[in-house]
C-alpha positions, 0 to 999 in steps of 0.5 A: 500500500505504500506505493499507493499511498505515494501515487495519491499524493502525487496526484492530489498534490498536482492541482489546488483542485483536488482531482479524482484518483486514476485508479486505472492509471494506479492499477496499471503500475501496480498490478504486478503487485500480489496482494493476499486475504487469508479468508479468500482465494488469492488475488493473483487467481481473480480475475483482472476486472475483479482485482481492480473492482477488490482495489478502488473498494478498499482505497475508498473505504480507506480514503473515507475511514482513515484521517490520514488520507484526508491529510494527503493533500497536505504536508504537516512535516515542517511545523512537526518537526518538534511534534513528532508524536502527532506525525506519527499518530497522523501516519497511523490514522490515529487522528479525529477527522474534523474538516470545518471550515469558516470564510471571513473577509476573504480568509478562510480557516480550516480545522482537518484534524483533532489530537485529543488524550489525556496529555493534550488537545492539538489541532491542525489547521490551515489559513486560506487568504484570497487572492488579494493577499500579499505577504509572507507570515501571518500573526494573530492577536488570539487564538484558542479555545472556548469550553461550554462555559465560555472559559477561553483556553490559552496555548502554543500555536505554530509559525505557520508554514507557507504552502506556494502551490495551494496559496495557504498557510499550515499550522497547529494549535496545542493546549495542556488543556484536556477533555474531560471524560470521552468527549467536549463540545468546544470553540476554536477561534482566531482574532485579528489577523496581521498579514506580514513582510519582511522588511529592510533597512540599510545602516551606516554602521561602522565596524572599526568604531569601538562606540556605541552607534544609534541610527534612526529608523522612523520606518513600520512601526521601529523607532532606532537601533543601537549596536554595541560592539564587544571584542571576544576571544578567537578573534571574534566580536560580539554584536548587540543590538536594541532597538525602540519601537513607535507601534509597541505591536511589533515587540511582540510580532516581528523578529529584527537583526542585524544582516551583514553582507560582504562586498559581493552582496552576500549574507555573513554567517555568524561565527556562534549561535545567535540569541534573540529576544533578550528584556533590555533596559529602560523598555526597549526592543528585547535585545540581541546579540550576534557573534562574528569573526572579526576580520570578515565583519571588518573586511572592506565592502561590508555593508549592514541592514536591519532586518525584520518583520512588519505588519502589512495590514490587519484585518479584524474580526473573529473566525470560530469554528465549534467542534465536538472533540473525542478521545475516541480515536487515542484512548486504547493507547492510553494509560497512567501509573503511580510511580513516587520513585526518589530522585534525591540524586538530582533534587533532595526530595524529588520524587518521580511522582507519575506517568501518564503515556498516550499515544502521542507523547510520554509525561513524567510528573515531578513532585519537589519538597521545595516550592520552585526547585530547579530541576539540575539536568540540561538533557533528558531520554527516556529508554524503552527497551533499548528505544531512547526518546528525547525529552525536555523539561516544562514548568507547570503553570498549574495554580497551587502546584508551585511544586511540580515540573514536568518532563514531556517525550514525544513518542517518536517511532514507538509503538505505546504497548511496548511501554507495558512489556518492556523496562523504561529508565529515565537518563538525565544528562550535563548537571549545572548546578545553581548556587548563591554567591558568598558575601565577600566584596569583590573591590575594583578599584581606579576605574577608567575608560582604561580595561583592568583586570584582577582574578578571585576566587569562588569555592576553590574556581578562579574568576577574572575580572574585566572592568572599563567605563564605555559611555559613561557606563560600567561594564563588568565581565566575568570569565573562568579558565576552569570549564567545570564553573559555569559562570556568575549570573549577575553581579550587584553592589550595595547602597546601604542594605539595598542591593543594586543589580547590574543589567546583565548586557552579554547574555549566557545560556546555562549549560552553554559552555561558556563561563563569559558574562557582563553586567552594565552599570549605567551613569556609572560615576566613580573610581571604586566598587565592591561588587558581589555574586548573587548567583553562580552556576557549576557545569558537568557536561559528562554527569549522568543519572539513571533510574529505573522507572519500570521493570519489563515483563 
């Protein structure tokens, strides 16, 4: 059947007018093919105009009966990319058919398939705009569910993906949010649609001027952008831009950086993994930062530009759709155990306290003793019999619940009965332990535009310190020779009991590798400072913890 399924969606991917299937056609490059039914004689004995008749009969009752094949016409691949239980599920038919539709102002919102368990509710859905519509993304100012009480139920949507051949956009919508019992009459809705371009802007920055350099835009809704220019290590230096903004919309809907190009006109990759969207001072565009080699950002012809997302037209109003969703279709995959298995290794306390499996996903329950424990690992797997499945970790925003936190597997390749059969251990990878900083004051002293640098210590890691005015702030940099300290999470000083802290200005990720950060005083006047760690962290990349969860059978 596979071969069939191919030819299906070759042919319905053709044409935006969904043909009829040349079963004739079909039959004829496949009829080598043998096919057998053990309660009937072979087919290969039947005649050739009975095997076509016994063909199209189970490819229409399949075409009706199973979601998949209404989702042929459609690739789902790209937005589940990190949803690969939900394609998997699609794959085995395990999806509730909805098909609805509702055409407003031109846009046409279609809802094709329901996932619906005890883990989640997850939609598939695409946006039909007529033919008048230009742009290349679109954003909403809300979308979600409404229960029969008209509570309205938040989520995660998906940017959407732009099919060119069927003038649509392709999207999901998931929600923690469950049904209740075997079945919910529900709301789906999207409100205010923003249509978006990309836009560009040329800048005059200078990468050989150490200063800070702010340049007016004035243009779709930004305001300036500033560039600040630090030198890192391997000749490479660290670009951080923040931008104002005239309509606060677009904070929230549009994605600006810097592009570099060289002298042929063509984009300069960034040396390091770029971080976007980081809370700036005073109200600003969350600001970003970019790592680049230094020679090739300062090499002669090299020419800069804002780049961002702008929003060419909004069209207001309301699409809803009311849909009655079941759990038929997931339920028999479906099961939760009690386990309250100790983690004292990862989190004194901890305990794994629940584990709810579905067809699509694998949720582990972890209860802390302490309200807000941080969990220590960076990456988790869930082993199945010699099967490992990627997880990540999730806080719960369940009201009262402070002290649970959650790590989610998608099922991805695993057949969820094998669960009940086969041993399940959960492996936590890279410990980074966070810990208070002690209250000995670190004293800088004859401070000057001038870099200077001293070297201290924290529970036995060396730390150097880099301190220099630059625009009459000060800027502090941290930095540990030993890998195995993860770095100082922000810095500040006191003003009698009060405590000032430094806005943290180059911005690590925890687990990173890098142990490099910076903190900014601004209007910094003075020549001395005793500063102090309020948080740190310890990196063990190669720490590991296994547990068993479940022995096989």
């Amino acid at each position: 059947m596979e071969r069939i399924e191919k030819e299906l969606k070759n042919a319905l991917k053709s044409s935006n007018n969904v043909p009829y299937p040349d079963f004739d056609g079909m039959w004829s490059s496949i009829q080598r093919d043998e096919l057998r039914d053990a309660s009937v004689e072979p087919i290969a004995l039947r005649s050739r105009k009975r095997k076509r008749f016994v063909m199209v009969a189970g490819l229409s009752i399949a075409l009706l009966a199973t979601p998949v094949y209404a989702a042929l016409t459609y690739d789902w691949s790209n937005i589940l990319t990190y949803r690969q239980g939900i394609e998997s599920a699609l794959e085995q038919g395990l999806g509730q058919t909805i098909e609805q539709s509702v055409t407003k102002d031109g846009i046409t919102l279609t809802v094709h398939t329901a996932f619906s368990d005890d883990n989640r509710t997850f939609l598939l859905y695409t946006l039909k705009p007529d033919s008048s519509w230009d742009g290349k993304n679109i954003s909403f100012d809300r979308i979600g569910l409404k229960d029969e009480k008209g509570n309205f139920i938040e989520g995660y949507y998906s940017v959407q993906d732009w099919d060119e051949e069927r003038g649509l956009f392709q999207g999901y919508f998931e929600t923690d949010w469950i049904v209740d019992g075997q079945s919910a009459n529900v709301a789906f809705s999207v409100e205010n649609m923003q249509f978006m371009d990309e836009g560009k802007q040329s800048i005059n920055y200078d990468p050989n001027n150490s200063n800070t350099q702010e340049f007016p835009i004035q243009k779709d809704g930004i305001g300036s952008v500033t560039l600040k220019s630090f030198e890192q290590a391997e000749d490479r230096v660290l670009l951080q831009s923040s931008i104002t903004f005239t309509n606060p919309e677009m904070k929230n809907k549009s994605w600006v950086r810097i592009q570099a190009n060289n002298e042929r006109n063509e984009p300069i990759r960034e040396a390091e993994t770029s971080r976007f969207g980081f809370p700036g001072a005073s109200g600003e565009y969350l600001r970003s930062q970019q790592i680049f080699k230094t020679d090739t950002l300062r090499a002669e012809g090299t020419k800069f530009q804002l780049a961002y997302n702008h929003i060419l037209e909004t069209v207001e109003g309301t699409w809803s759709l009311d849909l009655a969703l079941s759990k038929s279709k997931l339920e028999n995959g479906s099961f939760r155990e009690v386990l309250n298995i100790p983690l004292d290794d990862m989190s004194a306390g901890t305990v794994v306290q629940e584990m709810t499996v579905t067809p699509t996903q694998i949720r582990l329950i972890l209860a802390h003793k302490q309200k807000y424990t941080r969990v220590p690992y960076m990456d988790y797997q869930l082993d199945v019999g010699g099967t490992l499945l990627s997880g990540s970790m999730w806080n719960l925003n369940v009201p009262g619940q402070p002290d649970k936190t959650e790590i989610r597997f998608e099922m991805d390749g695993l057949d969820w009965a094998s669960l009940a059969e086969q041993p399940v251990s959960l492996i936590a990878k890279h410990r980074v332990d966070e810990f208070k900083g002690d209250e000995k004051p670190i004293r800088l002293t004859d401070i000057s535009s001038e870099q200077q640098s001293i070297t201290t210590h924290i529970a036995g890691y060396p730390v150097t310190w880099t301190y220099y005015l630059k625009d009459k702030n000060l800027y502090i940099e941290s930095f540990s020779s030993d890998k195995k300290f993860g770095g100082v999470n922000q810095t500040y000083y006191l003003h009698g009991k009060d405590k000032n802290y430094g806005m943290p200005e180059i911005l690590g990720l925890m687990g990173d590798g890098s142990n490099k950060n910076m903190d900014v005083y601004e209007n910094f006047d003075r020549t001395e400072l005793d500063i102090y760690i309020s948080n740190y962290t310890t990196n063990k990349p190669n720490d590991e913890m296994r547990v068993q969860l479940k022995a096989g059978k």
